[in-house]
C-alpha positions in Angstrom: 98.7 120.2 100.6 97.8 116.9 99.1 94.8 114.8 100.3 95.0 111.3 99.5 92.2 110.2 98.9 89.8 107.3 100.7 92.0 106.8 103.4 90.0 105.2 105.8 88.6 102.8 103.4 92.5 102.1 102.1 93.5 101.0 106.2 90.4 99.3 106.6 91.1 96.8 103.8 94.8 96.8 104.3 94.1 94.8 107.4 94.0 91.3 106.0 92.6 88.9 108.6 93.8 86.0 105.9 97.3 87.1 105.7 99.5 83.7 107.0 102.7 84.1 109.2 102.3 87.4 110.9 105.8 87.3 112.5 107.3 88.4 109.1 107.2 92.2 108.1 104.2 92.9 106.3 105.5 93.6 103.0 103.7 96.6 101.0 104.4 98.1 97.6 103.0 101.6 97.0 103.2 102.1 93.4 102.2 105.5 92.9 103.9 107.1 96.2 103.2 110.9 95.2 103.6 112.7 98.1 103.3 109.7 100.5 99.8 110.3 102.6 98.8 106.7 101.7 102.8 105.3 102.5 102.9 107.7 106.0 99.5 106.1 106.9 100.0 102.7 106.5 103.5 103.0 107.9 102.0 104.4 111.3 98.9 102.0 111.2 101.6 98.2 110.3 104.8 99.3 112.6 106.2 96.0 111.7 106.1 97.0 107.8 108.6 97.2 104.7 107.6 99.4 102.5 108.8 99.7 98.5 107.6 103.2 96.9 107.4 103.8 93.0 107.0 107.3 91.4 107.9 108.3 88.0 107.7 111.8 89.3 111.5 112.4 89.9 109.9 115.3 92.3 108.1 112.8 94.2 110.8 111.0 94.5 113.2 113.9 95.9 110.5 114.7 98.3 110.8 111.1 100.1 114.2 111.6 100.6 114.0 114.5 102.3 110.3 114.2 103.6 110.4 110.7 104.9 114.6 110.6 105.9 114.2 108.8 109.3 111.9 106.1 108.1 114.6 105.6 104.3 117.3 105.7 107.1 115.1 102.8 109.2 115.3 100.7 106.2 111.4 100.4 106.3 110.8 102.7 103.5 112.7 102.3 100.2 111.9 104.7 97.2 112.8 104.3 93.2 112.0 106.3 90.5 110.2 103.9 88.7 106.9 103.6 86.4 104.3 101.0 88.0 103.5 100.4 84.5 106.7 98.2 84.3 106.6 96.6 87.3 107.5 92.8 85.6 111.0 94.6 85.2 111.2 95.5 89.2 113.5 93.2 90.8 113.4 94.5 94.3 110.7 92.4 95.1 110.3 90.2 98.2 110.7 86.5 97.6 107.0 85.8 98.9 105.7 88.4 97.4 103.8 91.2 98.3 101.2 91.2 101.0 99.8 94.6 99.8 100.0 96.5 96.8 98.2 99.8 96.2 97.8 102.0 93.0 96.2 105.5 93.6 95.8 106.5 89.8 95.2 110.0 90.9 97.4 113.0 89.6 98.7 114.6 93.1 97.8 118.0 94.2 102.3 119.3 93.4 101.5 118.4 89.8 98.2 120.3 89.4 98.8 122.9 90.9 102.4 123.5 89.5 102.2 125.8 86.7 105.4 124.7 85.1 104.4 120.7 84.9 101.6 121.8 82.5 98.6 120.2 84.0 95.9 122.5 84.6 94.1 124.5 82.4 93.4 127.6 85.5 97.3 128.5 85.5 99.7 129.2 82.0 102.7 127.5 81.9 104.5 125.2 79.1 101.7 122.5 77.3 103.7 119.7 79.0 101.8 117.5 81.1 104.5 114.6 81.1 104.3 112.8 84.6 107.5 111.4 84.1 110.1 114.7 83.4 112.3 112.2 81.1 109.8 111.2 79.1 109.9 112.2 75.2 106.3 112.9 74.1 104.8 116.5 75.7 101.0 117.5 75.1 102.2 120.1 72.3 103.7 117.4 70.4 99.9 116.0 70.2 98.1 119.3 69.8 100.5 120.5 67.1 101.6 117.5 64.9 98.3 114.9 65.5 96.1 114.9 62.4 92.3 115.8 63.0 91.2 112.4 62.8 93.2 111.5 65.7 92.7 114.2 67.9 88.6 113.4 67.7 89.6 109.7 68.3 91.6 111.4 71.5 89.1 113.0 73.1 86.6 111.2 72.0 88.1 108.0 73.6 90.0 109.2 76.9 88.0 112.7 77.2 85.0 110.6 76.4 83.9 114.3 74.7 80.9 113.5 72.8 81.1 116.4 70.1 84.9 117.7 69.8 84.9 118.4 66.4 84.4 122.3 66.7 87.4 122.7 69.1 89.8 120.1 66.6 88.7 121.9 63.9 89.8 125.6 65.5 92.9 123.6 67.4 93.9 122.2 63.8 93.2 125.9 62.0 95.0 127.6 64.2 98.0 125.9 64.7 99.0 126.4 61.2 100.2 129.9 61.9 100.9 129.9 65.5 101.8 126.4 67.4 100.3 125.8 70.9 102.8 126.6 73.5 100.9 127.1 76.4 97.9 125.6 78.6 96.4 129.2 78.5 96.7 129.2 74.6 94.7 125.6 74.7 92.3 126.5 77.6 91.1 129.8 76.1 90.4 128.5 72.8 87.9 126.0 74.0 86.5 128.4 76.3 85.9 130.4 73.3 84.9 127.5 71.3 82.8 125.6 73.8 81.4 128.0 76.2 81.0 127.6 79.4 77.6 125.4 79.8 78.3 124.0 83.7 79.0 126.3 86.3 81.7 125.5 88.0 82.9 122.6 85.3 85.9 124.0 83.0 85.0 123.3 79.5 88.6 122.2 78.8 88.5 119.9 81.4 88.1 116.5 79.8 89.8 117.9 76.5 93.1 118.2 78.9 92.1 114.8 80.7 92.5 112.9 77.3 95.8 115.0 76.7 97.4 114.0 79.8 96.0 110.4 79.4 97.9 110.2 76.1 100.9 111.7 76.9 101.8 109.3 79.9 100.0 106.3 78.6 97.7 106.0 81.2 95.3 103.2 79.9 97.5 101.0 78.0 100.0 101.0 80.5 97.4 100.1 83.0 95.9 97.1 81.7 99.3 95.7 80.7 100.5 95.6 84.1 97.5 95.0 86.4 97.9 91.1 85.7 101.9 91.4 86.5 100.6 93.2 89.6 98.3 90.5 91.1 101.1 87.5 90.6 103.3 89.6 92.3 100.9 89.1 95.9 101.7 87.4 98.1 99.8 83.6 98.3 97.4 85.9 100.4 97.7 89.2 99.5 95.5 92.1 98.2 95.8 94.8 95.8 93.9 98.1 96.0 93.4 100.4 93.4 91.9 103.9 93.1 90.8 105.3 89.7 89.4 108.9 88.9 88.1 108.1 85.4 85.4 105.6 84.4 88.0 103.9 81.4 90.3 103.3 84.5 87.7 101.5 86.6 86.2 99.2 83.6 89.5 97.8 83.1 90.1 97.4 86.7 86.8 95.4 87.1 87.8 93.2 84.6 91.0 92.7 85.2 89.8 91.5 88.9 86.8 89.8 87.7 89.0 87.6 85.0 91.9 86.6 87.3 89.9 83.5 88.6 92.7 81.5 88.7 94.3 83.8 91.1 92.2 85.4 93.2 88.7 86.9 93.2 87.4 90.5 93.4 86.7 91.4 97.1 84.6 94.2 96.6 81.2 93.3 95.2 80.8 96.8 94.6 82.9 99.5 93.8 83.7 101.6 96.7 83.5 105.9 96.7 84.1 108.2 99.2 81.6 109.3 102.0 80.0 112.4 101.8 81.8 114.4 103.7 85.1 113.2 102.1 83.7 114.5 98.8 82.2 117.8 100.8 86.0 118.5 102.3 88.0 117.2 99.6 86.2 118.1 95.9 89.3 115.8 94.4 88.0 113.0 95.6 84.7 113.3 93.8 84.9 110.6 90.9 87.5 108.5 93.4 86.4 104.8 93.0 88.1 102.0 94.9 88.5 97.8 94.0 90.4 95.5 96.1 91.2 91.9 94.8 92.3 89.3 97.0 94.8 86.6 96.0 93.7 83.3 97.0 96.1 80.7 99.1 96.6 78.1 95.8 97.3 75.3 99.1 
């Protein structure tokens, strides 16, 4: 079962004390609906709420319509299999904007531990890794057909791996005879090539972090639309976003800390999980949180 993450901290900042008429719905979009903890919760806690869902996840998707029927059929939930990423194209918008607007950057617990989606290096299945199944580009096209020069760039960059030459030199020898098919093929060569040197800590872990970064366009796609995201709030709103990957956050913190003419950062500080979120939930270890609030231009 899927845990989303800071919870508490996501309700706690989702009441807006500065939001203006409070007799109309409170209008939320939930860009990265997954499997819907964050859109359940903050359906239950606002019972006066509209809420739009994105996924790109066509599973995702599938599982709110069967998962969430009563509140579709209620006309307070409203799903599309869309990428946040694109959210200037998304004309279902409210003409006032959107009060509240969260992004949980996280890759869901389905697509981990699905063998066949290709994300995880501790079960074999096809070297996919595309969040979106229509999507062209799989993580074998990358690991068979990228030159050396930019697979070190790769995981130097998103994996931020400080020495991955050894493992792009054995990735680059051995794929002349044999393409990589599988996430077993990829894991066990950079178990081999690595070694294991944290316990606990995969060695493959920020080699298939870059890879799945690359494949769905993670950081680009990010910083292109977190400006398209914050004119789309309401004169009042807020958007919250949670990252998992220290790339993720610096762009967030800018992106916040440069709107001035829109808004202004509400947290000072990032925010991370409490203690015994991170003791009961080990995915929500590296979860940060940022909330910028849209200021009233009147």
């Amino acid at each position: 079962m899927h845990k989303p993450v800071l919870m508490n901290e996501v309700l706690q900042f989702s009441n807006n004390p500065l939001r203006g008429d409070k007799s109309q719905p409170l209008q939320i979009l939930d860009g990265t609906f997954g499997r819907g903890g964050h859109a359940r919760a903050l359906l239950q806690e606002f019972p006066q709420a509209v809420l739009t869902a994105l996924d790109q996840d066509l599973a995702a998707v599938e599982y709110a319509r069967t998962e969430f029927s009563r509140e579709l059929a209620d006309k307070r939930l409203s799903i599309h299999h869309f990428n946040f990423h694109d959210i200037k194209n998304f004309q279902q918008r409210p003409a006032n904007g959107f009060d509240l607007i969260l992004l949980d950057l996280g890759v869901s617990s389905p697509q981990l531990d699905s063998a066949e989606r290709g994300f995880s290096f501790y079960q074999d299945g096809p070297l996919d890794m595309r969040m979106n199944q229509a999507s062209e580009m799989r993580a074998a096209d990358i690991v068979n057909n990228w030159t050396d020069v930019e697979l070190l760039e790769l995981f130097q960059r998103y994996g931020e791996v400080a020495r991955p030459h050894r493992v792009v030199r054995a990735i680059v020898q051995d794929r002349k005879t044999q393409p990589y098919k599988t996430t077993r093929e990829l894991a066990s060569l950079i178990e081999r090539v690595e070694g294991w040197h944290k316990k606990g800590h995969h060695p493959a872990t920020r080699f298939f972090l870059a890879l799945r970064m690359a494949v769905n366009h993670e950081l680009s796609g990010l910083e292109a639309c977190i400006p398209d995201m914050q004119r789309l709030l309401s004169p009042t709103g807020r958007l919250i976003v949670i990252t998992f990957h220290s790339l993720e956050d610096r762009i967030i913190k800018y992106a916040f800390k440069e709107a001035v003419e829109l808004g202004y950062p509400l947290t000072k500080k990032v925010v991370i999980p409490a203690r015994e979120e991170m003791e009961s939930n080990p995915r929500a270890r590296s979860a940060k949180l940022r909330v910028f609030q849209r200021e009233n231009p009147t």
